[in-house]
C-alpha beads as a LAMMPS data file, in Angstrom:
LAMMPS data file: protein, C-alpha beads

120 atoms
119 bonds

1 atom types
1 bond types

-500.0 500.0 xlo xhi
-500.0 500.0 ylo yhi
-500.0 500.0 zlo zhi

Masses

1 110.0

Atoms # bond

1 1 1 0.000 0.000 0.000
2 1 1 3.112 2.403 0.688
3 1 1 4.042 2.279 -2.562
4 1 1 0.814 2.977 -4.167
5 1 1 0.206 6.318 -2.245
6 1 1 4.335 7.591 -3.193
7 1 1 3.120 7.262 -6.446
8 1 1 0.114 8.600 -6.348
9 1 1 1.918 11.619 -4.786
10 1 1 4.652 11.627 -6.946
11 1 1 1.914 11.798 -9.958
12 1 1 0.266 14.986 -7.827
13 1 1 3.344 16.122 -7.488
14 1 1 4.680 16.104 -10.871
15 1 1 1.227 17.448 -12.122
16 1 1 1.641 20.864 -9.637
17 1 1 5.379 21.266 -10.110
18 1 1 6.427 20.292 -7.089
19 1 1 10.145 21.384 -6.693
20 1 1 11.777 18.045 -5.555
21 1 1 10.146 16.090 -8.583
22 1 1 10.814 18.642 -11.290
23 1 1 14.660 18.557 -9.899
24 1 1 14.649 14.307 -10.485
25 1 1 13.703 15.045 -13.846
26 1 1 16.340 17.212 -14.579
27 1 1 19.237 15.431 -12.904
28 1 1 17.330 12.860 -15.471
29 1 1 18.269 15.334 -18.032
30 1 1 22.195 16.179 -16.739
31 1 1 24.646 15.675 -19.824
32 1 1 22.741 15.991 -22.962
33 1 1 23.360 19.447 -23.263
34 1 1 27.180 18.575 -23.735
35 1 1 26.347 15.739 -26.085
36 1 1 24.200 16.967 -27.832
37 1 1 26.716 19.382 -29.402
38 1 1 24.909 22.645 -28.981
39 1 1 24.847 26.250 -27.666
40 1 1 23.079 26.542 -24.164
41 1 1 20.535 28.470 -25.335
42 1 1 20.013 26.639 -29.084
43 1 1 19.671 23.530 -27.064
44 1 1 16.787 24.957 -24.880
45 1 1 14.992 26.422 -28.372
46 1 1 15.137 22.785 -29.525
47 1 1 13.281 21.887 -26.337
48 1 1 10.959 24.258 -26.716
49 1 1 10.174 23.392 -29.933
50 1 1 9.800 19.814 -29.034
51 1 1 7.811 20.846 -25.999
52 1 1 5.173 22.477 -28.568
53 1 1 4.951 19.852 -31.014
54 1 1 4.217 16.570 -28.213
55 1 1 1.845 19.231 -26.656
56 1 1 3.453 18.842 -23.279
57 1 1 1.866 19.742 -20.139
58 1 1 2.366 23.082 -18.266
59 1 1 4.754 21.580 -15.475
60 1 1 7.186 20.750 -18.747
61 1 1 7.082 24.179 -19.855
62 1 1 7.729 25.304 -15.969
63 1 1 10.678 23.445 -15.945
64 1 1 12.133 24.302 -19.116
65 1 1 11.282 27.627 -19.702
66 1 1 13.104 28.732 -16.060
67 1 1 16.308 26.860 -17.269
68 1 1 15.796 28.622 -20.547
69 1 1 15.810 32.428 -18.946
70 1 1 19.015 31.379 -17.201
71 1 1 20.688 30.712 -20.568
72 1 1 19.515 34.108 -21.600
73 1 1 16.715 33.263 -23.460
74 1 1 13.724 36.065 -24.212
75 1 1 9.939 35.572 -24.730
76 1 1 10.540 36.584 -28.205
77 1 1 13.089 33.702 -29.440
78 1 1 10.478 31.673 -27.295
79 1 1 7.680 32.866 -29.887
80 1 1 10.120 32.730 -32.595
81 1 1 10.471 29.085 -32.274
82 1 1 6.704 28.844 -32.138
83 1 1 6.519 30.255 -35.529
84 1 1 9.465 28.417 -37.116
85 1 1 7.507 25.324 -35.896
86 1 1 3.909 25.886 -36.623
87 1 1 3.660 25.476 -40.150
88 1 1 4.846 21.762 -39.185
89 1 1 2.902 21.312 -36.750
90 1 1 -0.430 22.978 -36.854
91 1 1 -2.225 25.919 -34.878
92 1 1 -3.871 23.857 -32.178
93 1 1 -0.100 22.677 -30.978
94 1 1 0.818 26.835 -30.906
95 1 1 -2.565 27.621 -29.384
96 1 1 -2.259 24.694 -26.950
97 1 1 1.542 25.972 -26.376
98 1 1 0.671 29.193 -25.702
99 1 1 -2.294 28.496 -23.080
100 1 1 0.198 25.784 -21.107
101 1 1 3.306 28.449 -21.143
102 1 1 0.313 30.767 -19.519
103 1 1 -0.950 28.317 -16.926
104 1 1 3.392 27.225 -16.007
105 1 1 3.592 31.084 -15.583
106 1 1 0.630 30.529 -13.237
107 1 1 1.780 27.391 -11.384
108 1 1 5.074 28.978 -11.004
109 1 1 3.861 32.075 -9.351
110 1 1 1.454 29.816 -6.789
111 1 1 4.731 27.794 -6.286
112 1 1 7.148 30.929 -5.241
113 1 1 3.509 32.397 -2.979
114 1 1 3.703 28.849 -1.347
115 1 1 7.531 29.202 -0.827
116 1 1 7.475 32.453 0.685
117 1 1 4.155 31.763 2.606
118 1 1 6.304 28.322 4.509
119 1 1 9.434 30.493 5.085
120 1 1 7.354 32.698 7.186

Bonds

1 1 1 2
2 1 2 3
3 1 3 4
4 1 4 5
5 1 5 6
6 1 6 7
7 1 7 8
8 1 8 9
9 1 9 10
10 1 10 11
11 1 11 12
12 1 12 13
13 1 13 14
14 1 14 15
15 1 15 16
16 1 16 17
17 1 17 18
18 1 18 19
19 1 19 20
20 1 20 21
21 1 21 22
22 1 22 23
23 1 23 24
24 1 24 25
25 1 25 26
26 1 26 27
27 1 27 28
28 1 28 29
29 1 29 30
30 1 30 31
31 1 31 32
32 1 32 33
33 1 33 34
34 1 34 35
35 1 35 36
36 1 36 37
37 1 37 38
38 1 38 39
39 1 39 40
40 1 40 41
41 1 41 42
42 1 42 43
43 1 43 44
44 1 44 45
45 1 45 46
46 1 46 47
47 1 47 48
48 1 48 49
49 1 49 50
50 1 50 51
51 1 51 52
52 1 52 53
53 1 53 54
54 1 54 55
55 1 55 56
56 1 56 57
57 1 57 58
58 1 58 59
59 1 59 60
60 1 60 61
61 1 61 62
62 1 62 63
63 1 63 64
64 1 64 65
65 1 65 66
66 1 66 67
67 1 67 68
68 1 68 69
69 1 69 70
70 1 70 71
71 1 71 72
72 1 72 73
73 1 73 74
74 1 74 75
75 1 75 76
76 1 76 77
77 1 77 78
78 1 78 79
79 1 79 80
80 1 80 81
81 1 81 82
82 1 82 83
83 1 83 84
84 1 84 85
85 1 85 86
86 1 86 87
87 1 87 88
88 1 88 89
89 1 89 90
90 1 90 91
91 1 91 92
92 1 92 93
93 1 93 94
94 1 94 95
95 1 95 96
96 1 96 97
97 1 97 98
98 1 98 99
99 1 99 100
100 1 100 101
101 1 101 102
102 1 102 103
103 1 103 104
104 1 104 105
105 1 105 106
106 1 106 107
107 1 107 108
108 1 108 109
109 1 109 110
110 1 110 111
111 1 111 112
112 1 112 113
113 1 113 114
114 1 114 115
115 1 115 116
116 1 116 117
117 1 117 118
118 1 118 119
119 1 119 120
């Protein structure tokens, strides 16, 4: 029964970007930058991109999209990738995009409230 309810909280976790979870998946993540080949921030671009077209979920774009501002990254090479991309893969993928980047913007706002609210 242990086992069933971790993973039921590490699925509720994972779903509302909770900070020990999103950091597994990056250590997940540790090294392909320097195989892949690629400048910090055309690496994160690529993610993006590939963020957009398997219509990830919010907590994805949470993740990536803070690692991206730390390689110097803007919102408008974000939305430049979006356009490079959508004539391969569609409007609803951009639309869909566009409303998860919103609601990761959202989570991670609740997330730093909660932060600040527990160091009080």
């Amino acid at each position: 029964m242990a086992k069933t309810k971790n993973a039921e909280q590490s699925i509720t976790g994972l779903a509302q970007g909770d900070p020990d979870i999103l950091e597994t998946l990056t250590r997940m993540t540790e090294g392909t930058l320097e195989r892949s080949g690629l400048d910090e921030k055309t690496f994160m671009l690529v993610r993006i991109a590939a963020l957009v077209a398997s219509d990830a979920a919010p907590v994805s774009y949470l993740a990536n999209l803070g690692i991206a501002a730390e390689t110097g990254l803007n919102l408008d090479q974000v939305v430049g990738t979006m356009v490079a991309v959508a004539p391969v893969v569609g409007t609803a993928r951009i639309t869909s995009a566009a409303s998860n980047m919103t609601r990761a913007g959202v989570l991670g706002e609740k997330l730093r409230e909660a932060d600040l609210a527990s160091a009080r």
